[in-house]
C-alpha positions as CSV (number, residue, x, y, z in Angstrom):
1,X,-61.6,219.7,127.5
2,X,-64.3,221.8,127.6
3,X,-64.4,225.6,126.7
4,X,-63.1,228.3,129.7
5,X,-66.3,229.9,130.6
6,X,-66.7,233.7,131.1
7,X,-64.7,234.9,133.8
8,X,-62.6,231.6,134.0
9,X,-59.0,232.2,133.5
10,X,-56.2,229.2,134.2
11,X,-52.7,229.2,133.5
12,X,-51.4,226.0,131.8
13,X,-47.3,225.2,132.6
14,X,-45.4,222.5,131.1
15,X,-45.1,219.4,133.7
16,X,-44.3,216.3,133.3
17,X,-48.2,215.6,134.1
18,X,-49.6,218.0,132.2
19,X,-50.9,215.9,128.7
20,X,-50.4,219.0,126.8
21,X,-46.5,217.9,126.8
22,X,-47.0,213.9,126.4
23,X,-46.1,214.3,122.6
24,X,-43.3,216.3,123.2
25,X,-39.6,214.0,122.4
26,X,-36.0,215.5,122.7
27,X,-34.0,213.7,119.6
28,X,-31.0,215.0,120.4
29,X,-28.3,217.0,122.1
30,X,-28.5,220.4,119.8
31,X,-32.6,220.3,120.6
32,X,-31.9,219.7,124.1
33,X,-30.3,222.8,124.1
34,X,-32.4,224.8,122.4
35,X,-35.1,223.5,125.1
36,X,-33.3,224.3,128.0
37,X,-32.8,228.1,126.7
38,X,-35.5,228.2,126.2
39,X,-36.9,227.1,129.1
40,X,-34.6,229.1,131.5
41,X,-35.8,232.3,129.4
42,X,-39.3,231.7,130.4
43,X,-38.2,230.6,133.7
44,X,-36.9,234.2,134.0
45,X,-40.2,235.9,132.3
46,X,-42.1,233.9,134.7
47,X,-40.5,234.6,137.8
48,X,-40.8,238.6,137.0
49,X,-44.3,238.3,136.4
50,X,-45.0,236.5,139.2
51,X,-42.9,238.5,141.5
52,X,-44.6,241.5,140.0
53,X,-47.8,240.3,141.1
54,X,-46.4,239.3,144.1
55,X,-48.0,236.2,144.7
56,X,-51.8,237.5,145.1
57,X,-53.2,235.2,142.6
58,X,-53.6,237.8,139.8
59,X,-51.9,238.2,136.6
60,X,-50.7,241.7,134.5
61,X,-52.5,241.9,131.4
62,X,-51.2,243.9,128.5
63,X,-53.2,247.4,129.0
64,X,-51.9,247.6,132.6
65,X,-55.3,246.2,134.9
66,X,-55.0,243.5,137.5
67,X,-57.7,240.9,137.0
68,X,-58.0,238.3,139.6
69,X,-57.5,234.6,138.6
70,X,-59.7,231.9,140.5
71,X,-59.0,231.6,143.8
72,X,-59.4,228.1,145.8
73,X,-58.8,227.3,149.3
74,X,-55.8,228.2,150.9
75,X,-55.5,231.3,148.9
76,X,-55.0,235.2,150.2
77,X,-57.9,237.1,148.7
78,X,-56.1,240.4,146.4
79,X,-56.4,243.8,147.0
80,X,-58.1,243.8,143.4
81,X,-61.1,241.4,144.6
82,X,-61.7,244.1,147.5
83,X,-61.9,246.6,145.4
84,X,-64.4,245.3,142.9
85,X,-67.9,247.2,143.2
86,X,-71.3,245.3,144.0
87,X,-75.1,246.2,142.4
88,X,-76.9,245.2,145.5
89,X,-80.7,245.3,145.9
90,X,-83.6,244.6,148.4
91,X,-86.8,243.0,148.9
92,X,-88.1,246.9,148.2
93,X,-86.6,247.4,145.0
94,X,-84.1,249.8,146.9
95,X,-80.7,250.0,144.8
96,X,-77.1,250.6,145.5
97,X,-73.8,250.0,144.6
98,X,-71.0,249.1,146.9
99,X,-67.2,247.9,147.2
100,X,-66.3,244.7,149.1
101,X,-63.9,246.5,151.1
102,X,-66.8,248.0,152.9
103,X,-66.7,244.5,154.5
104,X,-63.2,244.0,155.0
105,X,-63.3,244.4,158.8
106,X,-65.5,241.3,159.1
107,X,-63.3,238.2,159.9
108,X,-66.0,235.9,158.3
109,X,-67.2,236.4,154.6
110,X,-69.5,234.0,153.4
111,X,-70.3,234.5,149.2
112,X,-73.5,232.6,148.9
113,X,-74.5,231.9,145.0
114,X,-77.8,231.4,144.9
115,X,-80.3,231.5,142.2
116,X,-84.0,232.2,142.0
117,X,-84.8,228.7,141.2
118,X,-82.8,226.8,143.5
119,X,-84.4,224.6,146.4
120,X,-81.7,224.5,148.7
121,X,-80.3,228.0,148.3
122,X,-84.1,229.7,149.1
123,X,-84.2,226.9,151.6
124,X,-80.8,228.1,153.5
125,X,-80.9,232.1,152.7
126,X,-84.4,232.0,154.4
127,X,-82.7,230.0,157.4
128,X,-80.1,232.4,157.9
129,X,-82.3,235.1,157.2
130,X,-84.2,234.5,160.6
131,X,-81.4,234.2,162.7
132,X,-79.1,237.3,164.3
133,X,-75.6,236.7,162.3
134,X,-72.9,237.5,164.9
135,X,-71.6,241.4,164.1
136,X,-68.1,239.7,163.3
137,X,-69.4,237.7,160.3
138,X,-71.4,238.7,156.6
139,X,-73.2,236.8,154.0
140,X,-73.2,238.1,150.6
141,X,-75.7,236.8,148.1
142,X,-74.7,236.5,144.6
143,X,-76.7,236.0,141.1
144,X,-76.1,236.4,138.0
145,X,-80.1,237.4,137.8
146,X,-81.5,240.6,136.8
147,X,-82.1,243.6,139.5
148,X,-86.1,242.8,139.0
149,X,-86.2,239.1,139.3
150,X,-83.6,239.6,142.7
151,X,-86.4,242.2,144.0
152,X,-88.8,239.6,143.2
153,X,-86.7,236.8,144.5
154,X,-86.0,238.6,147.9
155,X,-89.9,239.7,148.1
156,X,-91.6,237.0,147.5
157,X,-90.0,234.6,150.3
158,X,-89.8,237.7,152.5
159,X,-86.4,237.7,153.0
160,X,-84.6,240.6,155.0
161,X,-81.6,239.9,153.3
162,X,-79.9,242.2,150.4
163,X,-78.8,240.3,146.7
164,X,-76.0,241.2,145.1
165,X,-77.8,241.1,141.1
166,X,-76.2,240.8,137.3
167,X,-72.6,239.3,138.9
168,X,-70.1,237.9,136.7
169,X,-67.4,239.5,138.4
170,X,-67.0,237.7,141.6
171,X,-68.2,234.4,140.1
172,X,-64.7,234.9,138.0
173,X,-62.9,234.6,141.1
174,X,-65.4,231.6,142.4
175,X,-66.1,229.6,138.8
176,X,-68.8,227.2,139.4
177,X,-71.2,225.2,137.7
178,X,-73.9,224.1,139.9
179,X,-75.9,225.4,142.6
180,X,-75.4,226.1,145.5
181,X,-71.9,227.3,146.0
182,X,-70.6,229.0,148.7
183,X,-66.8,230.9,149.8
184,X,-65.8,230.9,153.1
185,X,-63.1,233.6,153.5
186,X,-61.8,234.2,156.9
187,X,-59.6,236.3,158.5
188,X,-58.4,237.2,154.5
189,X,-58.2,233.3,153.0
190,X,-60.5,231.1,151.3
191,X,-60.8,228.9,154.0
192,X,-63.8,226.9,152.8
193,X,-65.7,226.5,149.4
194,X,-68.9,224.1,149.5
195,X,-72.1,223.2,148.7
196,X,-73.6,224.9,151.8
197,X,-75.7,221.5,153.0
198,X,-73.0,221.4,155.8
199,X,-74.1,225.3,156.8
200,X,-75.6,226.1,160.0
201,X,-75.1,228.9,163.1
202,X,-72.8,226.4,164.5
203,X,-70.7,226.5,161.8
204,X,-70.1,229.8,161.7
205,X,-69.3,230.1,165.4
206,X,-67.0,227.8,164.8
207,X,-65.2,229.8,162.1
208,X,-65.2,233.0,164.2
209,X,-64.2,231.6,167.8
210,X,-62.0,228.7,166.5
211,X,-61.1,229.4,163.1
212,X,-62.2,225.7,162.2
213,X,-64.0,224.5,159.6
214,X,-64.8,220.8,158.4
215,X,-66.5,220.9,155.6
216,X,-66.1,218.8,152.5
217,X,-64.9,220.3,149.7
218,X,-67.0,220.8,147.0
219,X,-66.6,219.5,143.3
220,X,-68.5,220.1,140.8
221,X,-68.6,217.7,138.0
222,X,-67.0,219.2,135.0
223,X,-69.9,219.2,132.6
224,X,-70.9,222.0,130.0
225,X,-74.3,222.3,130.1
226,X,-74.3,223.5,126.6
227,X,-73.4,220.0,125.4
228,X,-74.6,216.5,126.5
229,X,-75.0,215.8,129.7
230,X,-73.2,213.0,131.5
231,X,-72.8,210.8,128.7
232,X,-69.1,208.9,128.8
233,X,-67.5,210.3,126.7
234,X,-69.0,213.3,126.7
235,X,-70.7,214.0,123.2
236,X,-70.3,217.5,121.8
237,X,-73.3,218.4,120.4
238,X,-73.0,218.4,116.7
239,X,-74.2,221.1,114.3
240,X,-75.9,218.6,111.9
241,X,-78.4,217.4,114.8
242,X,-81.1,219.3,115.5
243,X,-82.1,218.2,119.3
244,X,-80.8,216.4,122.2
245,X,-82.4,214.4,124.9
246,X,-81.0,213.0,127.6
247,X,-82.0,211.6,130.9
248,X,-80.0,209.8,133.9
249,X,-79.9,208.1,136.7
250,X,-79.0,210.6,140.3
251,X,-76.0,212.8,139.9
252,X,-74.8,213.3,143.4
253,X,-73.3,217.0,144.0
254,X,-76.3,218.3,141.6
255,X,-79.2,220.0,141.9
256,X,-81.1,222.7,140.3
257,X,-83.0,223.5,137.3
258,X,-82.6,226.3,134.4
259,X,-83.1,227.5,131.0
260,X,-80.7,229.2,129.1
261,X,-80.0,230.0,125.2
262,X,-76.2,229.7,123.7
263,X,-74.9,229.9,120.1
264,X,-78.2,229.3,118.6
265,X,-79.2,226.8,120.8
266,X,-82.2,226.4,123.5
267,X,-80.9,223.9,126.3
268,X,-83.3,222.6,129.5
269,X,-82.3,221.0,132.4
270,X,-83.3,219.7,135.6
271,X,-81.1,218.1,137.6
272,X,-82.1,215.4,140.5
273,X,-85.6,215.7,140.8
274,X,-88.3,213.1,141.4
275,X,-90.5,212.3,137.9
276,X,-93.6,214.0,139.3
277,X,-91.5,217.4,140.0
278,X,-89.9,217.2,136.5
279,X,-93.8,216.4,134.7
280,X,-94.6,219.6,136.7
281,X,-91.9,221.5,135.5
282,X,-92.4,220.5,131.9
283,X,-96.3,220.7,132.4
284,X,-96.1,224.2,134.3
285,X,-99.0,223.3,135.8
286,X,-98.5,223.3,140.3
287,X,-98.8,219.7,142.2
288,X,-102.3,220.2,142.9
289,X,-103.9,219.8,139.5
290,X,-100.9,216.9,139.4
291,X,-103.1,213.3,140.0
292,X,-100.9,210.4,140.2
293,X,-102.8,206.7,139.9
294,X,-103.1,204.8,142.9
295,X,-101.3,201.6,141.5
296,X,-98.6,203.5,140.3
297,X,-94.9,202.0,142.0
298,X,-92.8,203.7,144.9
299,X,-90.3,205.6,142.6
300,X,-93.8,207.8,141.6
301,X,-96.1,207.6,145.0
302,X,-93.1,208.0,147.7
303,X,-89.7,208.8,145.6
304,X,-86.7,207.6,147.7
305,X,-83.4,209.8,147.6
306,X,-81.8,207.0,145.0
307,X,-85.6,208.3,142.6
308,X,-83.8,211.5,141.2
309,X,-83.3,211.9,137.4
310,X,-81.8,214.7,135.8
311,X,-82.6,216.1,132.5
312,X,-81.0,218.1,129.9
313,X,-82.5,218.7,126.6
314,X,-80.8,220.6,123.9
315,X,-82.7,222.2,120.7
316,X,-81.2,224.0,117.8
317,X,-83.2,227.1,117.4
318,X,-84.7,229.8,119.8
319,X,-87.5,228.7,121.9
320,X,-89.6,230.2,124.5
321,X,-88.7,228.0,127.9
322,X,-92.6,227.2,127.3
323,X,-92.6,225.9,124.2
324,X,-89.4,224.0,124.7
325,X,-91.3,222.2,127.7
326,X,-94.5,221.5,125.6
327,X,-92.1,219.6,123.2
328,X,-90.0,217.5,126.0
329,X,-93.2,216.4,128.1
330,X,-94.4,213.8,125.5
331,X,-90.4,213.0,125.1
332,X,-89.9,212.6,128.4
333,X,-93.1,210.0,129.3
334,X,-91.7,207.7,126.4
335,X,-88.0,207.0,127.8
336,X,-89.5,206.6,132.0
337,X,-92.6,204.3,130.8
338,X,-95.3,206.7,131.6
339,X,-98.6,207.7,130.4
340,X,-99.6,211.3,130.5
341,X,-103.5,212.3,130.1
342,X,-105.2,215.3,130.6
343,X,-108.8,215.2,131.6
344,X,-111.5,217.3,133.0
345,X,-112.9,217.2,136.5
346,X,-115.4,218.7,138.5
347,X,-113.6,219.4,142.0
348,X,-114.5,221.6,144.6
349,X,-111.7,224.5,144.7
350,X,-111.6,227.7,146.4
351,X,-112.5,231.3,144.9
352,X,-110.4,234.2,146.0
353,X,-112.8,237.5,145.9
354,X,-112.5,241.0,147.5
355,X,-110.9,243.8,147.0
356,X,-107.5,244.3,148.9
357,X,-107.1,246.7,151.9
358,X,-105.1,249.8,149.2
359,X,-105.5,252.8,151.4
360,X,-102.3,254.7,152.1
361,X,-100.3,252.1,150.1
362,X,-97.2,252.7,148.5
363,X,-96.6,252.0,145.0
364,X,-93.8,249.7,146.2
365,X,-96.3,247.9,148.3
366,X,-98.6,247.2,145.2
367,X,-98.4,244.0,144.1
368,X,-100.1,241.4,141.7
369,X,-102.4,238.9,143.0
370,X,-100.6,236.2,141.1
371,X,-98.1,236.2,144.2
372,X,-100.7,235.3,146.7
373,X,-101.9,232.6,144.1
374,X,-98.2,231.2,143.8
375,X,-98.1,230.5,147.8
376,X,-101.2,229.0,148.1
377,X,-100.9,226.9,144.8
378,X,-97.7,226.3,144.3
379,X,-95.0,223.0,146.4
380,X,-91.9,221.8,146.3
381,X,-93.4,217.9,145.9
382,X,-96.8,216.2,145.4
383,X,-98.8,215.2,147.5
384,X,-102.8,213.8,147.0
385,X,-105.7,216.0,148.1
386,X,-104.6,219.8,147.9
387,X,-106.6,222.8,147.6
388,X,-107.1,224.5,144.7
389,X,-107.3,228.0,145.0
390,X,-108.0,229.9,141.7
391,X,-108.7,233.8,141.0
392,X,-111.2,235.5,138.5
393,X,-109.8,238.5,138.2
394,X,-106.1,237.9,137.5
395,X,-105.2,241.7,137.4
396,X,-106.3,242.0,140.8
397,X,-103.4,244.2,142.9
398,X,-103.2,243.4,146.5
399,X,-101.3,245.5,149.4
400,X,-97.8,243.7,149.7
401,X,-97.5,244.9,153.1
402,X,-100.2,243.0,154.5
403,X,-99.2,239.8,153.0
404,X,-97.9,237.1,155.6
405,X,-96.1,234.6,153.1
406,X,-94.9,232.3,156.3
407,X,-99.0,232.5,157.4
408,X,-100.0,231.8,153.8
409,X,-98.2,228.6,153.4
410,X,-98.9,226.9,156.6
411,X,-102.8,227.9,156.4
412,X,-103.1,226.7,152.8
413,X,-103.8,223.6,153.4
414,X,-106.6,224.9,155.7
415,X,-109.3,227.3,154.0
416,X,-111.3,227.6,157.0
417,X,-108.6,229.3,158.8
418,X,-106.7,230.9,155.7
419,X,-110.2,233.0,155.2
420,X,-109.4,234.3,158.7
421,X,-105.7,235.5,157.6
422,X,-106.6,236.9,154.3
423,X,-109.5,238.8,155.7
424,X,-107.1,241.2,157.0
425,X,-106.1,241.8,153.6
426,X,-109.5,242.4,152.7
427,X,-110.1,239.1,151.0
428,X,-112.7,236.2,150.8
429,X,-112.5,232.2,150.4
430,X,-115.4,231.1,148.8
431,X,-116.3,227.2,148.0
432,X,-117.7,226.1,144.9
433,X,-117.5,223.8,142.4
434,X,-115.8,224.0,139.4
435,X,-114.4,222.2,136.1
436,X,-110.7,221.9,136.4
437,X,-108.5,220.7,133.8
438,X,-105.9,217.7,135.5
439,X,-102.8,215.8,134.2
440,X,-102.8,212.5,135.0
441,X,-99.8,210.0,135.6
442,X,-99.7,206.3,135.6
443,X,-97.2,203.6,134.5
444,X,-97.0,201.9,130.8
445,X,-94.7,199.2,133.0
446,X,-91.5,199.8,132.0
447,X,-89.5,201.8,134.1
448,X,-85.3,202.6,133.9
């Protein structure tokens, strides 16, 4: 049984399914009657607590304060999770702090969990973020991230949207483990709780005009990510071994990738990806100084939805998320039967020069170049024959304001008219040719 994670509370009672009680044997008539008193007298404590909390899904702790237990579907949300205060920020670093009761009124609340890193929760927040949200209904999103990366989050994919930053509160009502998990609550109950790839407008006009929803629930599968992942049975990490690899095959109900550190150890993982997008993860080096060779087989070339691994990688000790991924790279080429070389190449690429249009700019509307370079380097897969854009003057500020990311990313892929866009920032694309330092992948043959 794994450990109950911050914010997770559960109350255990004696069942004749729970396993707790397997070992438990009544040898005779005096013990039988010990058990039944006692029994009845906890029957009795039981039923005044509960009717004390009358039945909101909270329990009394001993200093008097009402802290909400997790809540699934079916369930009446408390006055206590109303009342629990928000630090919510914006794409302009603007700050506030607010009680969910403000939206009370609403008869839909969706709690979207997102986190900066997470494919399908940037991918949805910046669907909903386009369309007009019916007055009746609110989405909330939640991280557990930091006020800066949230601004930086919101900012750099231009979202309209406000984050809810450092939560740990309302994922206590919500525990989760993977990404990304949204609450339904409407008209008061937890009407819905799933992975949000079922979300759309429809849905919600659903919700509001026929209080239906159909979505499957969603279960995530109960692993600690601070020991091994998916093995059967799972392996606690032991104190005597000093790292932990491990890879497998597609882990349906998964995605996402992260870093964290925990009791003195570094853990990695990646969950579902294809093997190019974990090398580029590991490399930290974007798709487009990615080659893959032209032999290689499908699950490399053109990945199918079965050609999803997921890592986890444990390491005693505190490493820098860089220098854990320096290690796992060579680790990870051995176990899928691939070589990994680096060499030099002289590739045309494109120069970013100029100086950025800064008059009557805000200090909120300064920022580095390096999130210009991001769009135009950075992609969610590989692909063969991208641009390369690169920068000489990495300290370069540019005015935020000015900087169409939508425009960016579809014009990438098109210097000739990206020079037009960027020129109203004040910017040049110049072509030139320039040593460029590659990772190469091909197969050794073996594959799992």
């Amino acid at each position: 049984m794994r450990k109950l994670r911050t914010g997770e509370c559960y109350a255990l009672l004696a069942s004749s399914d729970n396993p707790l009680y397997n070992d438990i044997q009544i040898t005779n008539n005096r013990t039988y009657g010990i058990l039944c008193c006692i029994l009845i007298g906890f029957s009795f404590l039981l039923f005044t607590a509960l009717a004390s909390a009358q039945s909101t899904g909270s329990e009394i702790k001993g200093n008097g304060q009402l802290v909400g237990l997790p809540l699934k579907i079916g369930d009446t949300v408390s006055e206590q999770f109303y009342s629990e205060t928000l630090q919510i920020i914006d794409s302009t670093g603007a700050s506030t702090s607010a009680a969910i009761a403000e939206w009370r009124n609403k008869r839909l609340i969706i709690i979207d969990f997102f986190g900066s890193t997470c494919g399908p929760c940037i991918a949805w927040l910046k669907k909903m973020d386009s369309l007009d949200i019916d007055s009746r209904a609110v989405i909330i999103p939640v991280t557990s991230e930091s006020a800066e990366k949230t601004q930086q989050f919101l900012s750099r994919h231009d979202l309209k949207t406000f984050g809810v930053y450092g939560d740990s509160t309302i994922r206590g009502y919500f525990p989760h483990i993977f990404l990304p998990h949204q609450v339904w609550i409407l008209d008061g109950k937890v009407a819905a709780i799933s992975n949000g790839s079922k979300t759309d407008p429809q849905s919600i006009r659903a919700a509001l005009y026929d209080g239906k929803l159909n979505f499957q629930a969603k279960t995530d599968i109960d692993v600690d990510l601070a020991n091994h992942l998916a093995s059967n049975p799972l392996i606690k990490f032991d104190d005597k071994l000093i790292s932990s690899f491990n890879i497998t095959e597609r882990i349906d109900g998964v995605n996402g990738r992260g870093y964290f550190q925990q009791e003195g150890k570094s853990i990695l993982y990646y969950f579902n990806g294809t093997i190019s997008g974990i090398v580029q993860e590991l490399a930290g080096i974007p798709f487009n100084q990615i080659s893959i060779a032209k032999d290689a087989s499908t699950r490399l070339l053109s990945p199918s939805s079965s050609d999803r691994y997921c890592l986890q990688a444990i390491r005693r000790g505190e490493f820098a998320r860089d220098s854990l991924r320096r290690l796992l790279l060579p680790e990870f080429a051995v176990q899928m039967g691939l070589i990994i070389s680096h060499e030099q190449r002289n590739v045309p690429v494109f120069v970013i020069t100029g100086a950025s249009k800064m008059t009557n700019t805000s200090e909120s509307d300064r920022v580095s170049i390096s999130l210009l370079m991001d769009e135009l380097n950075y992609y969610s897969s590989w692909a063969s024959g991208r641009p390369i854009y690169v920068c000489d003057n990495p300290e370069m500020w540019i005015n935020g304001s000015l900087l169409d990311r939508p425009a960016i990313r579809q014009l990438r892929s098109d210097p000739g008219e990206l020079s037009k866009e960027l020129e109203k920032m004040g910017l040049k694309v110049n072509s030139e040719t320039r040593t460029v330092r590659f990772l190469e992948i091909s197969e050794r043959g073996a594959s799992l």
